[in-house]
C-alpha angles and dihedrals in degrees: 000000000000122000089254091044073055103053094039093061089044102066093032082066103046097029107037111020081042090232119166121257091247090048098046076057101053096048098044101047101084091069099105088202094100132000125281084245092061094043088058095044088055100046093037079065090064123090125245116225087246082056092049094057092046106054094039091111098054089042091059087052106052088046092058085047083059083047100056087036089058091044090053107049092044086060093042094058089042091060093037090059093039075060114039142347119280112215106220101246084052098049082042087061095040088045095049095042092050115029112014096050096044097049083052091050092052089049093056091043097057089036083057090243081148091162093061092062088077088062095056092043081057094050091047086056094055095045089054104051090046080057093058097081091063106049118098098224132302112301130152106263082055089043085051088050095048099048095074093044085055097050092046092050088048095049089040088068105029098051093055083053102047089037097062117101104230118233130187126209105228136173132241143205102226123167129225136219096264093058090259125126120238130181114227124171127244129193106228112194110197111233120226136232122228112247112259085010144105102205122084098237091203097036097095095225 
């Protein structure tokens, strides 16, 4: 099993099938292919669906911050070529930056791929700082243009934070077959609560 044919059943489990984080894990740590470790830290990075509900509201923020990013940047390239001639590697890379990227983060926002959002926070940052070289100085229409870029970067790193579901390695007294004790170590995921509810929405129960 590859590291992409991992995560892809794991989210199918959790996701899709609607598993729990702890029974996609029991059922997924017999592949040798990577450590039991590894196969909690990646699906640790999935949302449960008591995540999900909890962060809707910033995940409709941060789509309508894709949204404005993606308005912006079709009207900046509208007045840049009212302007001047754009060359073509230069509109493939405005177009990427500003379009491309946005509409791809909307798409894993609304499939639940939480943990991508930190690679196109990375790639606004860049764009931005390669920005920097062109702007005249810091006024407040350029303020106006940034502020979005900034809030979508935040929220691209803290939802995939708040969105993991945490796990602890413990140890456990477990007999053998001979009488003796062994330890032997577990990984535990917390479940987590719905927000204004009782019930463990991943629990299973």
């Amino acid at each position: 099993m590859t590291k992409r044919e991992l995560r892809k059943e794991a989210y199918s489990r959790i996701i899709k099938e609607g598993n729990t984080h702890q029974e996609a894990f029991d059922a997924m740590q017999h592949d040798k292919s990577f450590s039991k470790e590894e196969i909690a830290e990646n699906l640790s990075k999935i949302p449960s669906k008591a995540v999900i509900e909890r962060v809707k509201i910033w995940k409709i923020v941060y789509i309508a911050l894709m949204g404005v990013i993606i308005l912006l940047r079709i009207l900046g390239i509208a007045v840049l070529g009212s302007v001047n001639q754009i060359e073509t590697p230069l509109l493939v890379i405005l177009v990427l930056a500003g379009i491309v990227m946005p509409a791809f983060g909307i798409v894993s926002t609304v499939q639940n791929k939480i943990d991508a959002l930190k690679f196109y926070s990375i790639f606004f940052i860049i764009g931005v700082f390669r920005s920097f070289k062109s702007f005249q100085g810091l006024d407040v229409l350029t303020i106006a243009v940034l502020v979005p870029y900034a809030a979508a970067v935040i929220l691209g790193f803290w939802l995939p934070y708040i969105a993991k579901t945490p796990y602890n390695r413990v140890t456990k007294d477990e007999e053998q077959p001979d009488g003796s004790i062994r330890k032997t170590a577990h990984i535990v995921f917390e479940e987590q609560k719905s927000q204004g509810g009782n019930d463990l929405l991943d629990s299973g129960i």
